[in-house]
C-alpha positions as CSV (number, residue, x, y, z in Angstrom):
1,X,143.3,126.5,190.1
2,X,144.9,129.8,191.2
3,X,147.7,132.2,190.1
4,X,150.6,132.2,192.7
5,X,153.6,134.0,192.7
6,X,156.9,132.3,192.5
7,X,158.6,128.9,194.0
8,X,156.0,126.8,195.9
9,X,156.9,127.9,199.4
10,X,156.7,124.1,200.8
11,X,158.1,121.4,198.3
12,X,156.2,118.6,199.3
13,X,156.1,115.9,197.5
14,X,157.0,117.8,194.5
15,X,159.2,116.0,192.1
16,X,163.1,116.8,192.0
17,X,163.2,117.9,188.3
18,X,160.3,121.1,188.9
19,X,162.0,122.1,192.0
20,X,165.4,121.8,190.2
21,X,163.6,124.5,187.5
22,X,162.3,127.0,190.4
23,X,165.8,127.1,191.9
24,X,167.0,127.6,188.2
25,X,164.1,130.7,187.3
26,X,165.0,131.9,191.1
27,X,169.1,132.1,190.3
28,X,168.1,133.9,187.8
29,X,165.9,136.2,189.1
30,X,163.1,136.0,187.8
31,X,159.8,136.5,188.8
32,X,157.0,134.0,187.9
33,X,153.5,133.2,188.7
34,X,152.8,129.7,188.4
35,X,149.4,127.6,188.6
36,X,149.2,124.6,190.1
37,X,147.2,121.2,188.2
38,X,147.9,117.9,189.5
39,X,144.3,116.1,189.0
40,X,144.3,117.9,185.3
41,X,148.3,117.0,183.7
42,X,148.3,119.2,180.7
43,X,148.6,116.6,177.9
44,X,146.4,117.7,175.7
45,X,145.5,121.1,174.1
46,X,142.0,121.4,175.4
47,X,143.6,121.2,178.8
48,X,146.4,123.6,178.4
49,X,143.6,126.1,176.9
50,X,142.0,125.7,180.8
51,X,145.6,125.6,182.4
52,X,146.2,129.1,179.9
53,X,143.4,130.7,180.8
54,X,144.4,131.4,184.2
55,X,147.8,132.4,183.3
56,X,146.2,134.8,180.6
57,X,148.9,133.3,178.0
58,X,148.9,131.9,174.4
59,X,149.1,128.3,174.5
60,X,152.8,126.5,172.8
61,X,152.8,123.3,171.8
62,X,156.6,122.0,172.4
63,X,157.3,119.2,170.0
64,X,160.8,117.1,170.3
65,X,161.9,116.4,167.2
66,X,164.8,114.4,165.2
67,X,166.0,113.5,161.8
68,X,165.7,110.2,160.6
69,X,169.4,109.4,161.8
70,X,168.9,110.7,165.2
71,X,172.1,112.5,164.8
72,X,170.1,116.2,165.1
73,X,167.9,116.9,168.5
74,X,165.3,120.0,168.2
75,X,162.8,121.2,170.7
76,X,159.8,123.0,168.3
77,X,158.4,125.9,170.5
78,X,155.3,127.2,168.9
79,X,151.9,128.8,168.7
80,X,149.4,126.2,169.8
81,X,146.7,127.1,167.1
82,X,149.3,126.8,163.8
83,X,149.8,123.4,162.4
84,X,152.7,122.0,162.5
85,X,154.8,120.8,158.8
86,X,157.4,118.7,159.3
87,X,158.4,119.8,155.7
88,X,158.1,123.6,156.3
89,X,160.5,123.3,159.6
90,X,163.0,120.5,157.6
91,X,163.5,123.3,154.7
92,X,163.8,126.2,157.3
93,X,166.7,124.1,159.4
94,X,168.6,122.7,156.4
95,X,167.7,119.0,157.9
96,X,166.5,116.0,156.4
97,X,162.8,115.4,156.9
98,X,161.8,115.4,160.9
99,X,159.7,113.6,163.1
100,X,158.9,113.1,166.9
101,X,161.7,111.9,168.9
102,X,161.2,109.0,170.8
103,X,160.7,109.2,174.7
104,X,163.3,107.1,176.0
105,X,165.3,110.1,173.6
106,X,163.6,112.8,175.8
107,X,164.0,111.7,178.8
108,X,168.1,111.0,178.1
109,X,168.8,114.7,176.3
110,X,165.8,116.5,178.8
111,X,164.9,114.3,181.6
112,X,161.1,115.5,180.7
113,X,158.1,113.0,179.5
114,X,155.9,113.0,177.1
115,X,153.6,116.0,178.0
116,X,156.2,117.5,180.0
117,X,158.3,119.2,177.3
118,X,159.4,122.6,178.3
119,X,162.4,125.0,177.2
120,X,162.9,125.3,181.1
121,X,164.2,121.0,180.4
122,X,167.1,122.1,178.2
123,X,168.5,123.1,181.4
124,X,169.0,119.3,181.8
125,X,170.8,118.7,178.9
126,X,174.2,119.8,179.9
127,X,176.6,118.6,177.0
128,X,173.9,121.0,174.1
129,X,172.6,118.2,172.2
130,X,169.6,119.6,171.7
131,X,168.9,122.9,169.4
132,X,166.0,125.0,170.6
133,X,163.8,126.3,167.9
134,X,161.7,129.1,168.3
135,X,158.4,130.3,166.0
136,X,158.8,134.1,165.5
137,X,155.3,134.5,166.5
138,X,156.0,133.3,170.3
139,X,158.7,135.8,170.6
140,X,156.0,138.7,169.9
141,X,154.3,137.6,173.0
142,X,154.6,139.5,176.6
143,X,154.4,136.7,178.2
144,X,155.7,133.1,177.9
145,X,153.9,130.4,179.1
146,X,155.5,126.5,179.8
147,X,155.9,123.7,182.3
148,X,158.3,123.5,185.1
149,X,159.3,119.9,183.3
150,X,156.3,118.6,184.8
151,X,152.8,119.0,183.4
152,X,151.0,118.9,186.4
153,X,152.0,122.8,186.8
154,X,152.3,125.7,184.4
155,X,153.9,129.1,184.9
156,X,154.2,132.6,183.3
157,X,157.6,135.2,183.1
158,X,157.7,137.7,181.4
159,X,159.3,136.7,177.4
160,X,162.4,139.1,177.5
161,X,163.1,137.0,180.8
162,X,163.7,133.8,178.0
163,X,165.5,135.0,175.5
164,X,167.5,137.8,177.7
165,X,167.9,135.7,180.9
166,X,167.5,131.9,180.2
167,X,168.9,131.5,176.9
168,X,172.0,133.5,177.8
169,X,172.6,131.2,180.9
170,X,171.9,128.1,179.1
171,X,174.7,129.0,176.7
172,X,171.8,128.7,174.2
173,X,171.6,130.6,170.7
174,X,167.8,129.5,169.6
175,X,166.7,129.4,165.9
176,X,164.2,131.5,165.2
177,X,161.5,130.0,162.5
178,X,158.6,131.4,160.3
179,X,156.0,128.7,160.2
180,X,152.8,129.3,158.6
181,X,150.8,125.9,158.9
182,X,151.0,125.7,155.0
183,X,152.2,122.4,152.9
């Protein structure tokens, strides 16, 4: 694996949804580096830690979640190392009790899979269905690392670039969260 800068500069046999997000990041401006990993998909944590050590980032898990009536949508963005409560985040949103989505959920709101969550995939969900969410502690970062709603590459911008550039054209207003990890 190696750091590169910006949109692959031959799309290959890329897939339409991760070069739909580089022309996305590239309308927008802004600049990325990006590491490319397709005989190691990043679908475990042990594998983003290798994926995140080249990109010199702290690793986010990105959870889909719903209530129990799948009437409420939510993509979790958090630190990788903090557990994750469903109770803590229920109390903080005001929901009933959460859990994981299921995947034929995802890939209608996000047109991600399993392992290929991202916040870059709420570009796909053009009618808002879905509420980002947002750990306090990933906004403290410099950089932001995800998935260009594939796993089998990661990038890096620059976190202001999120919340001042790709929220704003997303029409998106996250929730920002407190989670400790505790019961």
């Amino acid at each position: 694996m190696e750091l590169l800068k910006g949109s692959p500069a031959d799309p290959g046999d890329r897939q339409e949804r991760e070069l739909r997000t580089y022309a996305f990041l590239d309308a927008l401006g802004i600049e990325f580096e990006r590491t490319d990993h397709p005989d190691m998909p990043a679908t475990t944590m042990e594998v983003c830690a290798v994926v995140d050590s080249i990109l010199h980032v702290r690793i986010c898990k990105n959870l889909f979640l719903c209530n129990r009536q799948k009437t409420n949508f939510y993509l979790l963005i958090m630190p990788g190392d903090k557990p994750f409560r469903t109770k803590e985040l229920s109390k903080q949103l005001n929901t009933s009790r959460l859990s994981f989505a299921d995947e034929a959920d995802m890939v209608h709101l996000l047109d991600v899979y399993p392992g290929s969550a991202t916040v870059l995939a709420l570009m796909n969900d053009k009618e808002h269905i879905v509420k980002a969410v947002i750990d306090e502690d990933v906004l403290k970062e410099e950089w932001f690392g995800c998935h260009p709603c594939v796993n089998t590459s990661s990038l890096r911008f620059h976190t202001h670039d999120l919340t001042e550039k790709i929220f704003p054209a997303l029409h998106i207003e996250p929730a920002i969260v407190k989670l400790t990890g505790d019961s």
